[in-house]
C-alpha positions as CSV (number, residue, x, y, z in Angstrom):
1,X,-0.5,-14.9,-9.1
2,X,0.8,-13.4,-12.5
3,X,4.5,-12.8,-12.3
4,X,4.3,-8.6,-13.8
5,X,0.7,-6.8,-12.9
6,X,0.1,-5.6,-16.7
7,X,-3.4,-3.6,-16.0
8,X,-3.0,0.0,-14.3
9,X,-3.1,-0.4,-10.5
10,X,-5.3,1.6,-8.4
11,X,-5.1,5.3,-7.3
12,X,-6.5,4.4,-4.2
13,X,-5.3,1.4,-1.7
14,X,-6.1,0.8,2.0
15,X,-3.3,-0.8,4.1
16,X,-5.0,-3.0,6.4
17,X,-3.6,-3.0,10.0
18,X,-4.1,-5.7,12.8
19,X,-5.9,-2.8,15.1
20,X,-8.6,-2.1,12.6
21,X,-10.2,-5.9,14.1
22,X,-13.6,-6.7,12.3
23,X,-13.5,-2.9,11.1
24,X,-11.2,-4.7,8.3
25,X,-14.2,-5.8,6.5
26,X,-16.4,-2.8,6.0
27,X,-13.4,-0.6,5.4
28,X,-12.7,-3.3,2.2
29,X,-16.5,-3.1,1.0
30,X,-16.6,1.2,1.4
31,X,-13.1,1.8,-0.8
32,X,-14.1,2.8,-4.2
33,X,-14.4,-0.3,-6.9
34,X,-11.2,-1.3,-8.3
35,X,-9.0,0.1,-5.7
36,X,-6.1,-2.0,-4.2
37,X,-5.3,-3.4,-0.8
38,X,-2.0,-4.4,1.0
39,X,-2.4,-6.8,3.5
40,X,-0.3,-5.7,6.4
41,X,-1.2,-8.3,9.2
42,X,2.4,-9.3,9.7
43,X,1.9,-11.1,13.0
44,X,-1.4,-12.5,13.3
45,X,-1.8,-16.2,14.5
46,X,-5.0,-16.0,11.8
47,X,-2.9,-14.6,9.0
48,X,-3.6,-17.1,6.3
49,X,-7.8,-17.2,7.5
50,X,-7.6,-13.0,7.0
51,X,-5.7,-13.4,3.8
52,X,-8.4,-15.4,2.5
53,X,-11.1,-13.7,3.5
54,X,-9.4,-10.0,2.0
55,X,-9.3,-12.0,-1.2
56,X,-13.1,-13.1,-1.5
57,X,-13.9,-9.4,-0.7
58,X,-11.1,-8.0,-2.9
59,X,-12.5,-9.9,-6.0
60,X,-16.0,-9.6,-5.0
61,X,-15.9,-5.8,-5.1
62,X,-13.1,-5.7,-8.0
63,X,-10.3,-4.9,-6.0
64,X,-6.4,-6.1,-6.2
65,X,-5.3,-7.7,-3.4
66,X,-1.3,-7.4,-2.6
67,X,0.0,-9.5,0.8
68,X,3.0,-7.7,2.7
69,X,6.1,-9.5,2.3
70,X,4.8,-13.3,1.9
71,X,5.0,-14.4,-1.6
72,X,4.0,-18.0,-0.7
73,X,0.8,-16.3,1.0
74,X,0.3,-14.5,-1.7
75,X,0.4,-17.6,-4.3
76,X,-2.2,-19.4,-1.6
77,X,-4.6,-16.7,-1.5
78,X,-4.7,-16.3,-5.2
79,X,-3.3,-12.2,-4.8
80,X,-2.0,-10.1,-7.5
81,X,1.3,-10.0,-6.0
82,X,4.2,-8.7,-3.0
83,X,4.0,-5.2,-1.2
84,X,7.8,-5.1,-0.1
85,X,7.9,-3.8,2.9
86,X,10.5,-0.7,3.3
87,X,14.0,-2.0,3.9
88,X,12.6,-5.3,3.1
89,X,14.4,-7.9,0.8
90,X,13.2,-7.8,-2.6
91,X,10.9,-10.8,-3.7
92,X,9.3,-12.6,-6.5
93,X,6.8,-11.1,-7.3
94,X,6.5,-7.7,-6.0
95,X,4.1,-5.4,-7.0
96,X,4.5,-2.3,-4.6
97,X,7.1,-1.6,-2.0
98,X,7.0,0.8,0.6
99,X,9.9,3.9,1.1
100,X,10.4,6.3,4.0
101,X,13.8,7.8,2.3
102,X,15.4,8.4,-0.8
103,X,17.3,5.1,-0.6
104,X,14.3,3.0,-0.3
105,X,12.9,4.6,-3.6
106,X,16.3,3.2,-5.3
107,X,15.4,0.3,-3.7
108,X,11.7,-0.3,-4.7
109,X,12.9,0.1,-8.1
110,X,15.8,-1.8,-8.0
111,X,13.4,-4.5,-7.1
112,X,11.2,-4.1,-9.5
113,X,8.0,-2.5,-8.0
114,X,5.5,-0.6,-10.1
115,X,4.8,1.7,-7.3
116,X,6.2,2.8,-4.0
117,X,4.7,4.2,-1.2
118,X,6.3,7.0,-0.1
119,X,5.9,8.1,4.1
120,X,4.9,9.3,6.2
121,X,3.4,12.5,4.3
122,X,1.4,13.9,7.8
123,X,1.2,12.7,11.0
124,X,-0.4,9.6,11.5
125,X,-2.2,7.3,13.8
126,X,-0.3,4.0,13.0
127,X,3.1,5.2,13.7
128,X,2.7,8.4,16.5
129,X,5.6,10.7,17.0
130,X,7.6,9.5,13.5
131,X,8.9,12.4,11.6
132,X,6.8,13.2,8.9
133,X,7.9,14.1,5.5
134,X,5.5,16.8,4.8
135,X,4.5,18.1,2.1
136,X,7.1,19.6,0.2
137,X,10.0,17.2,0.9
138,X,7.7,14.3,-0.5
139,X,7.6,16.2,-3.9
140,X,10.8,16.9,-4.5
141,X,11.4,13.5,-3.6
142,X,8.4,12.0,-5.7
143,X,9.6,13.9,-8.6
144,X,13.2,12.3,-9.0
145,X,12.2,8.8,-7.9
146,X,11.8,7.3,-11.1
147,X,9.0,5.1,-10.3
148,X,5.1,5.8,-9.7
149,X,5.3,7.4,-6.3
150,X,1.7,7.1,-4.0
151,X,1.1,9.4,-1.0
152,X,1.0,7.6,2.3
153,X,0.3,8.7,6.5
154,X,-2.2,10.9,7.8
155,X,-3.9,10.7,3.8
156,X,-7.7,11.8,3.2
157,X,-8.8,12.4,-0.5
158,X,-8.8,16.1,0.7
159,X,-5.4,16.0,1.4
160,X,-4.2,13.3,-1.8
161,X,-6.3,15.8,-4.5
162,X,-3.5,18.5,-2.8
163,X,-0.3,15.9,-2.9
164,X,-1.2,15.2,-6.4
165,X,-0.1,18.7,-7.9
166,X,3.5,17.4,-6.0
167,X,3.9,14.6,-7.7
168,X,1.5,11.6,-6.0
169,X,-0.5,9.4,-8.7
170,X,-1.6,7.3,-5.9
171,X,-2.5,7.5,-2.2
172,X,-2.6,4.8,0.8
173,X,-4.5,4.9,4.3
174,X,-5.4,3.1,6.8
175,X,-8.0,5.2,9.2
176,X,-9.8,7.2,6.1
177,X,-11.2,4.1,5.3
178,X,-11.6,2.7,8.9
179,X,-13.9,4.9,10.2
């Protein structure tokens, strides 16, 4: 695992989610070559097995692979680097962080992330009923963060094309690639 990622990362990342089941494999091989994927499972007894597995895929289809909070995982499985979870303690290692307020922008860049995920944008299957962002708060937001800032909840590449005038030079989803 290199210790800074010094190629460009991806504009577009899928955020794997323990619900997506064997779906989790297709969704990997239909994302666009060279995009990026943070491995999410937090709590699954088969953790390490999936982690491995993402990996194979991510390389074979010229991905970067990123594992959620685990740098030892992360080492193991041969992954770019960290995702810091929002509110999470900063690790070695970290590549992108997540942020659902100002504060955990200051945060992600504090830690050293080169790009935060800022959510959620729309309304979004993952987390139903959590107050959404929209729009216009995540650019003014985006703007003054002082890091790369990526689009994330309820994302399409209809919907990133539009956040991208506010300010988003990535995006993240779960379900536009999961179905």
């Amino acid at each position: 695992m290199r210790r800074r990622h010094s190629q460009r990362l991806p504009e577009t990342w899928l955020f794997t989610d323990p619900r997506m089941g064997e779906a989790l494999w297709d969704a990997i091989r239909r994302l666009p070559r060279g995009s990026g994927i943070v491995l999410r499972h937090y709590d699954a007894t088969d953790r390490k097995a999936i982690a491995r597995r993402a990996a194979k895929l991510a390389r074979r289809y010229g991905h970067i692979l990123v594992v959620a909070g685990d740098t030892r995982l992360a080492r193991t499985v041969g992954a770019a680097g960290v995702h810091m979870p929002d509110g999470g303690r900063p690790v070695r290692d970290v590549i992108t962080a997540a942020s659902h307020d100002r504060a955990g922008l200051v945060r992600a860049r504090r830690a050293g992330a080169s790009l935060v995920f800022l959510s959620p944008v729309f309304p979004t299957r993952s987390h139903p009923g959590t107050r959404t962002l929209g729009p216009l708060r995540f650019g003014l937001m985006a703007r003054g963060a002082g890091i790369t800032v990526a689009a994330l909840g309820g994302m399409t590449p209809k919907r990133y094309a539009r956040m991208q005038a506010l300010g988003a030079q990535a995006w993240g989803a779960i379900d536009a690639w999961n179905e």
